[in-house]
C-alpha positions as CSV (number, residue, x, y, z in Angstrom):
1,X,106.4,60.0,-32.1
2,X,104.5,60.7,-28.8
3,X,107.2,61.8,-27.3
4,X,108.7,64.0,-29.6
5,X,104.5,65.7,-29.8
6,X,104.7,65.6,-26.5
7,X,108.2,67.8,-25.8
8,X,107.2,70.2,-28.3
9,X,104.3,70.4,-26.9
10,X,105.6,71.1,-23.5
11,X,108.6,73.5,-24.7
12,X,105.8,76.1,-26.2
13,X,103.9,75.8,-23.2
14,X,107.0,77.1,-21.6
15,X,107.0,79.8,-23.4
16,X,103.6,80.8,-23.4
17,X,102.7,81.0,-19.5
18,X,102.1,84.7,-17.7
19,X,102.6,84.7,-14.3
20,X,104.2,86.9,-11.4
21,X,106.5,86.1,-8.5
22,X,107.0,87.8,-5.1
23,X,104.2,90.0,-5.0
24,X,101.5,89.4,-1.7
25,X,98.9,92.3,-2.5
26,X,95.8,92.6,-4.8
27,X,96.5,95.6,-7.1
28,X,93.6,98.5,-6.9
29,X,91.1,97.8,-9.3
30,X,90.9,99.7,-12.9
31,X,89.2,102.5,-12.7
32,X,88.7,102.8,-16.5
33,X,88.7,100.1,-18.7
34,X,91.6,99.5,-21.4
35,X,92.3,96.6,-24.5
36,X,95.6,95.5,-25.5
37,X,96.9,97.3,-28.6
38,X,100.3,96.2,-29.2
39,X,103.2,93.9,-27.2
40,X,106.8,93.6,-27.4
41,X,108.5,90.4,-26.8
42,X,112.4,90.9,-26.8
43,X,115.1,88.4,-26.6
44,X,118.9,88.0,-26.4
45,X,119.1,91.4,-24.3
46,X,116.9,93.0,-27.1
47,X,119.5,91.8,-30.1
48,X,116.4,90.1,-31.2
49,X,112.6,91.3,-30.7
50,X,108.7,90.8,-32.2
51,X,105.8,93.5,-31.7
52,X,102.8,92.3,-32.2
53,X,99.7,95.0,-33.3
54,X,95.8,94.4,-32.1
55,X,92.7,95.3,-34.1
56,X,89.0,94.7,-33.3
57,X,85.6,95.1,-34.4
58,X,82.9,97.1,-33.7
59,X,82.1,94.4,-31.3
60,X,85.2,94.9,-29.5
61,X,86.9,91.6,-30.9
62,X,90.2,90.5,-32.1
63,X,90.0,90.7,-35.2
64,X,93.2,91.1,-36.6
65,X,97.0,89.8,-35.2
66,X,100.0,91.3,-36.8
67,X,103.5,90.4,-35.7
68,X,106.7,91.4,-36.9
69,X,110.8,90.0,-36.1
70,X,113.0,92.5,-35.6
71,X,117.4,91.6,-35.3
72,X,119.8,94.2,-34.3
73,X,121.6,93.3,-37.8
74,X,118.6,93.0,-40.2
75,X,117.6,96.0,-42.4
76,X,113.8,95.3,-42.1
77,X,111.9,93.3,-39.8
78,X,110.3,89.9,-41.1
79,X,106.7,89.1,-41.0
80,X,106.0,86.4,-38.4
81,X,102.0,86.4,-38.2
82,X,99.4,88.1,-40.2
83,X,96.1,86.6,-39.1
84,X,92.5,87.9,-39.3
85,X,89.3,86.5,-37.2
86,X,86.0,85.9,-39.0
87,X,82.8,85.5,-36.2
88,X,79.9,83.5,-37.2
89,X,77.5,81.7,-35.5
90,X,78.9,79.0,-33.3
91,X,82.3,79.7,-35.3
92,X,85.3,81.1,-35.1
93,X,87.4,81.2,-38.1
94,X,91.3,82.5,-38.3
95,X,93.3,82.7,-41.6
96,X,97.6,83.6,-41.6
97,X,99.0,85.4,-44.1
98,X,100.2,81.8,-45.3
99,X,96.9,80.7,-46.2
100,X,97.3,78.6,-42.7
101,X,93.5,78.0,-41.3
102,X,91.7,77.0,-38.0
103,X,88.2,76.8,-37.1
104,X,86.5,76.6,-33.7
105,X,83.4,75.1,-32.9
106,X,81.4,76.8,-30.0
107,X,79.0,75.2,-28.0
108,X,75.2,76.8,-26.9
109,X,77.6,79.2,-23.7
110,X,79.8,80.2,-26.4
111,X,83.0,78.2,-25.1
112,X,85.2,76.4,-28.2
113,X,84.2,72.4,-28.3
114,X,86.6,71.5,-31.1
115,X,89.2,72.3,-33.2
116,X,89.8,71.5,-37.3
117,X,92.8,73.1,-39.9
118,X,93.3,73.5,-43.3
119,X,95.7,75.2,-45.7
120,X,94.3,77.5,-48.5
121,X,96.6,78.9,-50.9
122,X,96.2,79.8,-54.3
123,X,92.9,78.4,-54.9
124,X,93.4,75.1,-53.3
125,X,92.1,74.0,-50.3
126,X,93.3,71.0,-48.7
127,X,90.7,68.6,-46.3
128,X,90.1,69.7,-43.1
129,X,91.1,67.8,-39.8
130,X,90.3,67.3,-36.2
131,X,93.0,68.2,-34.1
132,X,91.9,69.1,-30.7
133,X,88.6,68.5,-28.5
134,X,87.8,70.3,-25.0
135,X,85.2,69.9,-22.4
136,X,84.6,72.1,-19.4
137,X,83.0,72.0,-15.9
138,X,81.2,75.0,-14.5
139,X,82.5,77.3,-17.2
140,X,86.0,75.8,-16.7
141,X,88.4,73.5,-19.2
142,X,88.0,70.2,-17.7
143,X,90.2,68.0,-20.7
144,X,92.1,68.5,-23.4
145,X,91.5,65.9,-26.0
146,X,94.1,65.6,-29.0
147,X,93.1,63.8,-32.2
148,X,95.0,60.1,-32.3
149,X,95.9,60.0,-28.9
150,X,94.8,57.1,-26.0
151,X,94.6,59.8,-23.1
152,X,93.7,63.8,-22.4
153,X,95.1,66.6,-20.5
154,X,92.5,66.3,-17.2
155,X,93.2,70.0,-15.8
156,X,92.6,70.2,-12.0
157,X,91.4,73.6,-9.8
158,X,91.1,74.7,-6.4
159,X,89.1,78.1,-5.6
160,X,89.0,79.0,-8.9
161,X,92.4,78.2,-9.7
162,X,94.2,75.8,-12.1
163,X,96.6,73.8,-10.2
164,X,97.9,71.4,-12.4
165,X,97.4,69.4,-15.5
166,X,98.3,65.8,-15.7
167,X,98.6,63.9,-18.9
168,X,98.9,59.7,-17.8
169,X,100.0,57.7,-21.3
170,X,103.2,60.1,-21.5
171,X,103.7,60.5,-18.0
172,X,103.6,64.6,-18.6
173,X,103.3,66.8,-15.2
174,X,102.6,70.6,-15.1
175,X,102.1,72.3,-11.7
176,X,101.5,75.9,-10.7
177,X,102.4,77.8,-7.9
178,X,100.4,81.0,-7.8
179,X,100.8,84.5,-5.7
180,X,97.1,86.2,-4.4
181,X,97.7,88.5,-6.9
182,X,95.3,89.0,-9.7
183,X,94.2,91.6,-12.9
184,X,91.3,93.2,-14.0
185,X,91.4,92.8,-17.4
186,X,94.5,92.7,-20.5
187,X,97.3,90.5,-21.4
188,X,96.3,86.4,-20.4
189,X,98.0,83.5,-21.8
190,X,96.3,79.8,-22.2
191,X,97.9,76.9,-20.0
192,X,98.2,75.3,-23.4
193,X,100.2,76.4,-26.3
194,X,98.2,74.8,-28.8
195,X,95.1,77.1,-27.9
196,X,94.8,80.5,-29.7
197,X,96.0,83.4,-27.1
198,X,93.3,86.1,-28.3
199,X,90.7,83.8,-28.2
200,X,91.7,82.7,-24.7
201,X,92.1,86.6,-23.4
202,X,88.2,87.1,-24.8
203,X,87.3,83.9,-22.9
204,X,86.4,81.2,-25.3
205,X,88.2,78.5,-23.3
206,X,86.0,79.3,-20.7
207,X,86.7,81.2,-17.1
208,X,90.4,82.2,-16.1
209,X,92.7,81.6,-13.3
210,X,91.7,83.7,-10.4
211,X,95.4,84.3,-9.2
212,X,98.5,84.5,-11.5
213,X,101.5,82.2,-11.5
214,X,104.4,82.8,-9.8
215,X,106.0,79.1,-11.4
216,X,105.2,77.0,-13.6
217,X,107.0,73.4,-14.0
218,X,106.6,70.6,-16.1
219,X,108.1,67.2,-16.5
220,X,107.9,64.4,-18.8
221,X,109.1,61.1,-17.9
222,X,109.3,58.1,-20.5
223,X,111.0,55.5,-19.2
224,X,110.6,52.7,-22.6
225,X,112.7,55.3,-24.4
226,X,114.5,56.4,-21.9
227,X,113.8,60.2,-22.1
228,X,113.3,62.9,-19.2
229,X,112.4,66.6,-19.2
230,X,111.9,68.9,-16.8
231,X,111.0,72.5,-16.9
232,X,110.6,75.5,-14.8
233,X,109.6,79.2,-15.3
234,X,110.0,82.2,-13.2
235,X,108.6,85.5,-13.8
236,X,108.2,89.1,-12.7
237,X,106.1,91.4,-13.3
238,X,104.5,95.2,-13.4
239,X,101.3,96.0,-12.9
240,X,99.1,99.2,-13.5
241,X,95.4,100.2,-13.6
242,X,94.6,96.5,-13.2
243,X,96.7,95.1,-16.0
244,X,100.0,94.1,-16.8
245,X,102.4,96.5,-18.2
246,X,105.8,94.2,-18.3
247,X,106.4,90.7,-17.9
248,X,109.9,89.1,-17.3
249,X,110.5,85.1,-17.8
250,X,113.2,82.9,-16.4
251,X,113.1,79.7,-17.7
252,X,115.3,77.0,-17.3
253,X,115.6,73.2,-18.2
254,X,116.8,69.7,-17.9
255,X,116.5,66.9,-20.6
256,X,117.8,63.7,-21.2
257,X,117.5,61.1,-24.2
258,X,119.7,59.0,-23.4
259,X,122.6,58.4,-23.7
260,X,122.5,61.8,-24.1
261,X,121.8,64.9,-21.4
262,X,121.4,68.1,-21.8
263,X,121.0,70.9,-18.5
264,X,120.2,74.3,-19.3
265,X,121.2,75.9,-16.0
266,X,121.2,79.2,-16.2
267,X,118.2,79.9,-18.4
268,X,116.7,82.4,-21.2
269,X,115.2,85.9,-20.2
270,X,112.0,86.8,-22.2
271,X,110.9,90.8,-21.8
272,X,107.7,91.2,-22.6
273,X,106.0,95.2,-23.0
274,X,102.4,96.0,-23.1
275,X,100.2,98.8,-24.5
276,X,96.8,99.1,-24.2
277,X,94.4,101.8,-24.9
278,X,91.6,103.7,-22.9
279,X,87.6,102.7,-23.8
C-alpha cells in the first residue's frame, strides 16, 4: 500500500510543477498589478483540454474554482471542479460540487498547520479525518507529515530556494534544477500535489521559491517489492508584465514492478494558457 500512495503521489506531482528552462535573465518587473482569471490546460495536441475560471472576494481571495473538460468529439464539456472557499478565523474551508470537503487549520502567521476531509451530500455528513500535517522554518514548509505514515517529506532550501525533498521509509527523491529567473506575481504551483494550488498562489504554505524550475525529477526506489520509478519534467515558458502567460511540460518516465518494466521515452506535452486581469 505505501508504494502504490507513494507513486500516485509522485505521478500528480509530476503534473503539477511550473517551471522554465533556458532562460538566464530576470524579466522587468510589473508595472501594474494583475490576478489570474482563467487557464487553459490542453492535451493530446489540443484533442482534449480543461479551462479553469477564477472568482474572488472583496478581499481579493479565491473564492470560487470552476473547471471544465472539453474533447474534440464531445458535444458539451464535462464539469471537472466546482469548488468554493469559505474564510474564517484560523480556517479555511473548500466544498466540490460533489459535496467533497477540506478544512485547513492556520496557525497565529496565517500559514496552514493541518489538514482534515469529509463528504457532505444530501444531508449526511461523514466523520472528519486527519490527512496531512506541515511545519515551516522562517516562513518556509520545513515537513510534510501524512496521517499513518512512519516518516515526512523534510523539504530542503538554499537562498531562498527549494532544492529537494527527500522522503526516507519509501526511498522517494525529488530534485530541482532552477534558472535565475523569477515572477512578480500569478500562476504558482505547490511542490506537492496533495496541497490546494490557490491556496498555495495566496501563500498559505508559506513563502515561495525565489527562482523557477527549469527540471524537476523524482525517483522512488523500493527494493523489498522490487519496484523503481523515475521521473523527469521539462518545461518552457512565456513571460509578460511579471507573470507567466504560457507554460509547456515535457515529462517523461521510467517504471518498473517487476517482472514487469515500463519506459515512457518520448513523453506527454501539457500547454498550459493564462489570463489575468488588471487591478
Amino acid at each position: 500500500m505505501n508504494w502504490v500512495l507513494a507513486t500516485t503521489l509522485i505521478c500528480g506531482f509530476t503534473m503539477s510543477v511550473t517551471s522554465c528552462e533556458d532562460n538566464s535573465d530576470n524579466p522587468v518587473p510589473a508595472k501594474k498589478k494583475y490576478r489570474l482569471v482563467q487557464r487553459k490546460d490542453s492535451y493530446d495536441n489540443g484533442e482534449t483540454y480543461t479551462i479553469t475560471d477564477y472568482g474572488y472576494d472583496n478581499q481579493g481571495r479565491v473564492k470560487t474554482v470552476v473547471t471544465l473538460c472539453y474533447r474534440i468529439d464531445w458535444d458539451d464539456p464535462v464539469l471537472d471542479a466546482d469548488v468554493t472557499y469559505t474564510y474564517e478565523d484560523h480556517l479555511i474551508v473548500t466544498k466540490n460540487w460533489d459535496g467533497y470537503c477540506r478544512y485547513f487549520t492556520l496557525n497565529d502567521d496565517g500559514l496552514i498547520i493541518k489538514e482534515e476531509s469529509n463528504w457532505i451530500k444530501d444531508g449526511e455528513e461523514t466523520p472528519k479525518k486527519a490527512q496531512e500535517y506541515y511545519q515551516y522554518v522562517d516562513g518556509r514548509i520545513a515537513e510534510f507529515v501524512e496521517e499513518g505514515f512512519p516518516t515526512p517529506y523534510t523539504f530542503h532550501w538554499e537562498a531562498g530556494d527549494l532544492m529537494s525533498s527527500v522522503r526516507e521509509d519509501l526511498v522517494i527523491n525529488i530534485n530541482f534544477t532552477r534558472t535565475p529567473l523569477s515572477v512578480d506575481h500569478g500562476y504558482v504551483i505547490p511542490p506537492l500535489s496533495s496541497m490546494d494550488e490557490e491556496l498555495y498562489m495566496m501563500g498559505y504554505y508559506g513563502k515561495q521559491s525565489k527562482h523557477l524550475e527549469s527540471c524537476c525529477e523524482l525517483s522512488l526506489e523500493d527494493h523489498e517489492n522490487g519496484i523503481f520509478s523515475l521521473n523527469k519534467n521539462d518545461y518552457t515558458y512565456t513571460i509578460a508584465d511579471g507573470h507567466i502567460v504560457e507554460v509547456v511540460r515535457e515529462t517523461y518516465g521510467k517504471t518498473k514492478i517487476e517482472p514487469m518494466d515500463y519506459d515512457m521515452t518520448t513523453g506527454r506535452t501539457i500547454v498550459t494558457t493564462l489570463t489575468y486581469e488588471e487591478l
